[in-house]
C-alpha positions in Angstrom: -20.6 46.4 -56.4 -17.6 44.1 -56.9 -14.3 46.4 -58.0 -11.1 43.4 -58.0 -8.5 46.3 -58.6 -8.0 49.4 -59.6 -7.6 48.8 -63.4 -10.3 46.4 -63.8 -13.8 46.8 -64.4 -16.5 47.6 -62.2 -19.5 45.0 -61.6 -22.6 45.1 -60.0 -24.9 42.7 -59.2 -28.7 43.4 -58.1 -28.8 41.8 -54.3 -32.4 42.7 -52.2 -32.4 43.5 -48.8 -34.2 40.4 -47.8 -31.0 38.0 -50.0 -28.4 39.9 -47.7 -29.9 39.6 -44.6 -30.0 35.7 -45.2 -26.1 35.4 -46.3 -24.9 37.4 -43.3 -27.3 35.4 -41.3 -25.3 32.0 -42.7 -22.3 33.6 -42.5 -23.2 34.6 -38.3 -24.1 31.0 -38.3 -21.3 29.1 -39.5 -18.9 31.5 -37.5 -20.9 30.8 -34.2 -20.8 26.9 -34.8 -16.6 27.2 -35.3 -16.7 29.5 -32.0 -18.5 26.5 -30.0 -16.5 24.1 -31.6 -13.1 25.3 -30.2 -14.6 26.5 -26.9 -16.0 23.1 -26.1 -12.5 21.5 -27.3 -10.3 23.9 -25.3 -12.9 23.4 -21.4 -13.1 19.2 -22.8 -16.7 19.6 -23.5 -18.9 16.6 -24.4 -18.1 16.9 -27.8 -18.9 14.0 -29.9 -15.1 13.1 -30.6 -14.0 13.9 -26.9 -16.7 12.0 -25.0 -14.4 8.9 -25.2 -11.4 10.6 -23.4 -13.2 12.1 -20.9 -14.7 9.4 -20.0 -11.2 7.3 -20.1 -10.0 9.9 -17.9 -12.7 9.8 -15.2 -12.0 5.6 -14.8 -8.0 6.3 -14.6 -8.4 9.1 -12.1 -11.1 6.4 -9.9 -8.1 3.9 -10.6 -5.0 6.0 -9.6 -7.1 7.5 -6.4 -6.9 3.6 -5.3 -3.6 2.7 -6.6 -2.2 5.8 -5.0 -3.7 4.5 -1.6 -2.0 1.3 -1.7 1.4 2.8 -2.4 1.4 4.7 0.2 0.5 1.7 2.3 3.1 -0.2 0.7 6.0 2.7 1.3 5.2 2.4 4.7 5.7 -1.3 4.8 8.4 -0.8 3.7 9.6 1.8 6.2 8.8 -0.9 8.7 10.8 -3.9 6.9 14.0 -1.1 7.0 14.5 -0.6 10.1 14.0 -4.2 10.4 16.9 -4.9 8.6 18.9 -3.3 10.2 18.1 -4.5 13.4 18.6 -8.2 12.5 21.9 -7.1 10.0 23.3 -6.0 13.6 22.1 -9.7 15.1 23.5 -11.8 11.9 26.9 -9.5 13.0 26.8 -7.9 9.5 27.9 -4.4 9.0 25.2 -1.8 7.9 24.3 -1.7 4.2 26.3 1.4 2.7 25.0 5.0 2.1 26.3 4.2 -1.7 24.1 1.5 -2.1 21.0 3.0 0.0 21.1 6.0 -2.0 20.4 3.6 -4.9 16.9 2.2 -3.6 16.0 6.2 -3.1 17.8 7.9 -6.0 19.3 7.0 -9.8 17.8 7.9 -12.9 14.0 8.3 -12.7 11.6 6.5 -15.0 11.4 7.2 -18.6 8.8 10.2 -18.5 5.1 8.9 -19.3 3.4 10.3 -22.6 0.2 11.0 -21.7 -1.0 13.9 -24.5 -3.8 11.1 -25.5 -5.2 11.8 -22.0 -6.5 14.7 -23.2 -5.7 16.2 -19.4 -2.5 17.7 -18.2 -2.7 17.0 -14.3 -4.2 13.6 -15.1 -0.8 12.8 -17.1 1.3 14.3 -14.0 -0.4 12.6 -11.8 0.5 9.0 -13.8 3.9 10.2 -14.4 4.8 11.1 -10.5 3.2 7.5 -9.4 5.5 6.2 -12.1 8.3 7.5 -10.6 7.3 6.6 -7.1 6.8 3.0 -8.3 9.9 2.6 -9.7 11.9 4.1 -6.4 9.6 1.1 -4.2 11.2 -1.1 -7.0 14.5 -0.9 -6.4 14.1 -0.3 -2.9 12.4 -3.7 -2.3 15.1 -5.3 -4.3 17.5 -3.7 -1.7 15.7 -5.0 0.9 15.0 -8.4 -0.3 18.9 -8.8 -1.4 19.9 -7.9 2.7 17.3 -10.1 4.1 19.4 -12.8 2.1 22.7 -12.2 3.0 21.3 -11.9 6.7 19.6 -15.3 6.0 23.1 -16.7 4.9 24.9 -15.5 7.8 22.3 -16.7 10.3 22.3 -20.1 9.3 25.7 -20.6 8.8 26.3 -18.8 12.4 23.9 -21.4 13.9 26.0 -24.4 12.2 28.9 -23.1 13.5 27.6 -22.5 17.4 25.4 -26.1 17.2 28.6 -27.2 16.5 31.2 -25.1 18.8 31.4 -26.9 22.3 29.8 -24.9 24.8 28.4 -26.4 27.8 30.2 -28.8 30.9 30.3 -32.3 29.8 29.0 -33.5 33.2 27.7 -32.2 36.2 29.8 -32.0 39.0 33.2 -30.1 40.2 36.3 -29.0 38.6 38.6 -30.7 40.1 41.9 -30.7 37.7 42.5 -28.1 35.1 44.9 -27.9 31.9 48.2 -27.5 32.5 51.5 -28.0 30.3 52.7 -29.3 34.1 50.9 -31.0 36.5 52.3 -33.2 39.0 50.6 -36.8 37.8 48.1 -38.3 40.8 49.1 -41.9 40.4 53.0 -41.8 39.1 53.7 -38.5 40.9 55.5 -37.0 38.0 55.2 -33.9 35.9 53.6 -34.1 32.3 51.2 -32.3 30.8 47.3 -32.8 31.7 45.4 -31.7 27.9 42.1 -31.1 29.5 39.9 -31.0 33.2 38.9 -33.3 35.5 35.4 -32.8 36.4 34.7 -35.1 39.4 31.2 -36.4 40.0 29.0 -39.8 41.1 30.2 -43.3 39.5 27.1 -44.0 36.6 26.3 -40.1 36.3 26.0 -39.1 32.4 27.8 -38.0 30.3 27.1 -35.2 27.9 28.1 -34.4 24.2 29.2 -30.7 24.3 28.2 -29.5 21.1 26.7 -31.4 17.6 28.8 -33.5 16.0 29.5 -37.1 14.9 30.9 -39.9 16.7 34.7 -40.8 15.3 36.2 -43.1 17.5 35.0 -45.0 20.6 36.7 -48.3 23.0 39.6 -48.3 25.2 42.6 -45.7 25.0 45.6 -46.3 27.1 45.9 -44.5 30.2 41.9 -42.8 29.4 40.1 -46.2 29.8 36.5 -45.9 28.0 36.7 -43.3 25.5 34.4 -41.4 23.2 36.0 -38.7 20.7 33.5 -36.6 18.7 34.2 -34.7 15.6 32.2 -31.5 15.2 33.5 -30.0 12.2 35.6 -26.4 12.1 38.9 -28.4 12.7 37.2 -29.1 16.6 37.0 -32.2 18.2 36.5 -33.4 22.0 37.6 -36.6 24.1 35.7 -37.6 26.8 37.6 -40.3 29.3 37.0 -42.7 32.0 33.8 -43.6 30.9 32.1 -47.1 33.0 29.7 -47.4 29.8 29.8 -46.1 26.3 26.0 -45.4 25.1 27.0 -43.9 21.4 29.0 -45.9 18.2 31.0 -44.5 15.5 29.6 -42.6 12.7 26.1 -42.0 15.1 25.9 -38.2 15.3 24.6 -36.3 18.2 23.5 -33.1 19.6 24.6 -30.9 22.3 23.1 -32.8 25.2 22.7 -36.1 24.0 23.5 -38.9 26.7 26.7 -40.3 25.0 28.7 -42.3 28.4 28.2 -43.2 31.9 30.8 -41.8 34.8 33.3 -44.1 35.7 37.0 -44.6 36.7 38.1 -46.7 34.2 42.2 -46.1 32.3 44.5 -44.0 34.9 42.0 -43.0 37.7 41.6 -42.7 41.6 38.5 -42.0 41.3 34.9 -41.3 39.3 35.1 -38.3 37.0 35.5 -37.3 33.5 38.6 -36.1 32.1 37.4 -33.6 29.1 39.8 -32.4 26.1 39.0 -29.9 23.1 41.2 -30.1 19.9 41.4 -27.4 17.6 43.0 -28.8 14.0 44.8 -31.6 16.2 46.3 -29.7 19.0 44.9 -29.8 22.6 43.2 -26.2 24.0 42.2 -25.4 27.6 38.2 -26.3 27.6 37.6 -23.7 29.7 38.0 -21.2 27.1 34.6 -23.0 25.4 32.4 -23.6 27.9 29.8 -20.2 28.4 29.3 -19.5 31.8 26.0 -20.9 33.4 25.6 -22.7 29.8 23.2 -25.8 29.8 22.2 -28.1 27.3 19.6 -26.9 25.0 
């Protein structure tokens, strides 16, 4: 009996036992099918339209198992290449990269956050997301490092300019026999004047050495120095090297600390073999001691 309200008409329709059976049957049917429908969706059964993802998802989990190895690896490189740094910041004489700008290698604004609801799997998507985010902080780290290892570069190599070229070691071997002096009482005219360098005495044909890199200026006789050779090596420094009995070098030849450039001799205002040895700084005469090292040889 159908009644649709209370005003309308009764109807009835003849239905056997064996027609109801079979609609509640269908009706059991269809619900059950809906049922196993959403319970496969909801525990990522392999549903026809889901097989796809799931398998999508196995492959990135196989790929991010791997990729998450070699991060790891690669953050511990990079661990290694730190403390690096700062070990050859300290030999380049560079001051320590500041906590400001460290903190930015480690810290900032993280990495837009990854949409993963296609994934079909929640800890698949924050496991993408967190390696995201861990990629991006090795990013900007290695760009920190890569940027210091430059400047450390830079300063190395413009450091070993300046000491190939910084006069370092004794022109000649021998001993000190006259130092500088603004007075010193002259051995040959017995007056006072000043003496602009050292006398180191030694054997007649002994060589002599350049002191540091540089280039030949100026070489021939000087009054009062005899055989002279004057090397310019850049920085506003340049050296004299007197009394020479043979000059092996010519102007514009440049030479390294070391090279062979004269012979000993007593030629100019001597009593006897030796060099006399004079360092300029931006034309004005210094005491060489101050630039030899002690026990420094030619390298």
């Amino acid at each position: 009996m159908y009644i649709p309200n209370e005003n309308s008409k009764v109807r009835s329709f003849p239905l056997s036992i064996r027609t109801a059976i079979g609609a509640g049957m269908v009706v059991a049917g269809v619900l059950a099918i809906v049922s196993g429908l959403g319970l496969a969706a909801f525990l990522g059964g392999e549903l026809p339209g889901n097989a796809n993802v799931v398998a999508e998802n196995d492959r990135l989990r196989t790929e991010l198992e791997g990729a998450e190895g070699e991060m790891a690896t690669l953050g511990q490189t990079l661990e290694t290449l730190l403390e690096r740094e700062e070990e050859l910041r300290l030999v380049a004489d560079l001051p320590p990269v500041p906590l400001e700008v460290q903190a930015v290698g480690v810290g900032g604004p993280g990495h837009t956050p990854f949409d993963g609801t296609g994934l079909g799997d929640t800890q698949l998507h924050d496991r993408v997301a967190s390696m995201t985010t861990s990629l991006d902080v090795l990013l900007r780290r290695s760009e920190l490092v890569a940027s210091s290892f430059e400047d450390v570069q830079k300063s190395i190599t413009t450091n070993r300019a300046r000491f190939e070229a910084t006069p370092s070691i004794w022109p000649a071997s021998g001993f000190l026999s006259s130092t500088y002096s603004m007075r010193r009482r002259h051995p040959i005219f017995h007056d006072v004047r000043p003496h602009f360098g050292i006398d180191i005495s030694t054997n007649r044909g002994n060589p002599i050495l350049a002191t540091a890199a540089g280039r030949v200026v100026r070489t021939g006789w000087q009054n009062g120095h005899g055989n002279q050779v004057e090397i310019e090596h850049g920085h506003g420094v340049l050296t004299k090297y007197s009394h020479a009995s043979k000059i092996l070098v010519k102007p514009g030849q440049k030479v390294k600390r070391g090279d062979t450039i004269a012979l000993v001799g007593s030629t100019g205002y001597a009593v006897a073999p030796h060099v006399h040895y004079e360092v300029h700084e931006d034309g004005d005469p210094v005491d060489p001691l101050n630039y030899i090292f002690p026990d420094a040889i030619a390298d």
